[in-house]
N, C-alpha and C positions, 0 to 999 in steps of 0.2 A: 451433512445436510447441505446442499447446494439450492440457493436462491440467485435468480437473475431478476434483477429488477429490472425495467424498462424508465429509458430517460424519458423525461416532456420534452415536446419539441418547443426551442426557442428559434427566434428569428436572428439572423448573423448579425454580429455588433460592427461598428466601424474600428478600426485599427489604431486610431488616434487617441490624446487622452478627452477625457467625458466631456470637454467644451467643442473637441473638435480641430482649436490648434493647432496641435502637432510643435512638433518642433523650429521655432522658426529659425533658430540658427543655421540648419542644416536642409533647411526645405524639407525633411521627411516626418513620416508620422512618429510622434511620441508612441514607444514601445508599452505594449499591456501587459503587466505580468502574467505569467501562464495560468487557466483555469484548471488544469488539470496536469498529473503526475502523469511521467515515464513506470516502467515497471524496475526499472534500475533505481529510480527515487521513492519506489511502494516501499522494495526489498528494503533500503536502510531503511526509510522511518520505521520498518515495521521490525524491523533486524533481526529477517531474515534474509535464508540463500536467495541467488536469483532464479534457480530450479523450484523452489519451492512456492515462492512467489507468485513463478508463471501458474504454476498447477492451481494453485487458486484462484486465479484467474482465469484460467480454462475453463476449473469448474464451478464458475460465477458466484461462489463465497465473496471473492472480493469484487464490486461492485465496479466494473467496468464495460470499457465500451470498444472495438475493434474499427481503426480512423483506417482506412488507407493500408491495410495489409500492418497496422502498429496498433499493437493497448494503449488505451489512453482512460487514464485513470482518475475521474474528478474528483478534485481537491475536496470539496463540499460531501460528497458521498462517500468518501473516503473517510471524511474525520467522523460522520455521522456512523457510517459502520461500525469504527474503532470504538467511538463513547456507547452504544448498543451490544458489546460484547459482554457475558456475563462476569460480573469481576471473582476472581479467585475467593474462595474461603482458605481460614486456616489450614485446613484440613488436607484442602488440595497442594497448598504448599509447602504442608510435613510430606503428603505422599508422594510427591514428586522430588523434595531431599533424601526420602528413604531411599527411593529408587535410584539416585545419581548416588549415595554412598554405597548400594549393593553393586553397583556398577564397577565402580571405582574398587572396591575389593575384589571381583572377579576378575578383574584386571589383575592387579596387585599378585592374587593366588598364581595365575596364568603366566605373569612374568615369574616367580619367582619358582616356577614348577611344582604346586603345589596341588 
């Protein structure tokens, strides 16, 4: 299932921190931490590939946005996506051991010319 949400438009923030100061040691603006993810910082948090990553992203499951020819992926709609997934039941997590130990023997068979 692919959903694209659409962002609200907000109006540009200043670069400074929230008083405006900035740094006065150095004359330049106090740095903002990033509001939004690289697809190289989705992949780990999400731990997965970064092939696999993009394709969710291409096909807008994962909730992002294309800046300048680069994904850019908000932190905010990110973690909301993540908490709105449906959490595993038991069930799903015996069926999914069953599957990696039939694996894992068809392996086993395989190497061993079986």
């Amino acid at each position: 299932m692919s959903t694209v949400v659409p962002f609200p438009h907000r109006p540009p923030t200043d670069a400074t921190t929230p008083t405006g100061a900035g740094d006065t040691s150095t004359g330049r603006p106090a740095t903002l931490a990033s509001a939004v993810y690289t697809v190289a910082e989705t992949a780990e948090i999400l731990r997965l590939s970064l092939g696999s990553t993009y394709a969710l992203v291409r096909s807008g499951e994962i909730p992002a946005l294309k800046l300048g020819g680069r994904w850019a992926i908000p932190k905010r709609r990110l973690h909301e996506w993540i908490d709105g997934l449906p959490i595993a039941s038991v069930e799903d997590v015996e069926r999914e051991l069953a599957a990696i130990e039939r694996r894992e023997q068809r392996q086993h068979r395989h190497r061993n010319g079986a």
